[in-house]
C-alpha positions in Angstrom: 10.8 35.0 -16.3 10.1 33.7 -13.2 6.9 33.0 -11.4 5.7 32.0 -7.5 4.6 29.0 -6.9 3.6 26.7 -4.0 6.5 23.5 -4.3 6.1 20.4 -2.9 9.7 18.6 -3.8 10.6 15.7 -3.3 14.2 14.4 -3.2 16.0 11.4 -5.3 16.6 9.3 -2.5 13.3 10.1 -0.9 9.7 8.2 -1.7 7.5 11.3 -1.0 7.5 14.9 -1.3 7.6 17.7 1.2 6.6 21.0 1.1 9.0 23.7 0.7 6.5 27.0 0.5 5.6 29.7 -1.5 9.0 30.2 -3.2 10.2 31.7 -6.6 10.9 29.5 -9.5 12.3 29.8 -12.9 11.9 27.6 -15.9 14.7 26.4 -17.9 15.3 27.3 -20.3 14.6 31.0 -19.2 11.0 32.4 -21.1 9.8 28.6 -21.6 6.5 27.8 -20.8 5.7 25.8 -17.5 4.4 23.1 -18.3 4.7 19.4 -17.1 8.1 17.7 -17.0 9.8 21.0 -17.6 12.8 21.6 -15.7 13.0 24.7 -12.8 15.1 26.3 -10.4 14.7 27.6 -7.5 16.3 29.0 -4.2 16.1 26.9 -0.9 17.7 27.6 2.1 20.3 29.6 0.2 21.2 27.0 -2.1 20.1 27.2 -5.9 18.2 23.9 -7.0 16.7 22.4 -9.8 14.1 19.6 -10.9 11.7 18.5 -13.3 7.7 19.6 -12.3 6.0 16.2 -11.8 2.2 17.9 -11.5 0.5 21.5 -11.5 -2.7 22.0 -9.8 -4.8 23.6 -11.0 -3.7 21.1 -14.7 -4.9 24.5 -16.5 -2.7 27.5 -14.7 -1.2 29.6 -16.7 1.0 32.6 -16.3 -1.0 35.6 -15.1 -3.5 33.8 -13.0 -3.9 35.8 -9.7 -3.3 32.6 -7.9 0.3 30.8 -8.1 0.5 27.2 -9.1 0.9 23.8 -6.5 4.1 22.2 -8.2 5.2 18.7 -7.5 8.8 18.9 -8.2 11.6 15.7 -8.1 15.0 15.9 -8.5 17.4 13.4 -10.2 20.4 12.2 -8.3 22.6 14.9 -8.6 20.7 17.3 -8.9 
């Protein structure tokens, strides 16, 4: 299932992370919770992507809160 989500993401070879909207995102596996140092995917700019979430603000968010989650994501060279 996926949710919405604020995501800031920040890059392997980059020190800081930039924010990339209000986009879509799906955990992975597919119906697993979100939770910290899970992995997503997402779409930007047309391409699919995926990374592990780093942070969620509000700590306590969870699925069916009217207001989406900020997620810090960072990808792994290669991904």
């Amino acid at each position: 299932m996926a949710n919405w989500a604020r995501v800031y993401l920040q890059r392997a070879q980059e020190k800081s992370a930039s924010d990339i909207g209000k986009i879509e995102i799906e955990r992975l596996p597919p119906g697993s919770p979100l939770r910290l140092h899970c992995q997503v995917k997402f779409m930007h700019h047309g391409q699919v992507e995926t990374g592990h979430v780093d942070g969620i603000v509000p700590e306590n968010w969870k699925a069916g809160h009217r207001t989406p989650p900020m997620l810090y994501v960072v990808q792994s060279p290669g991904e």
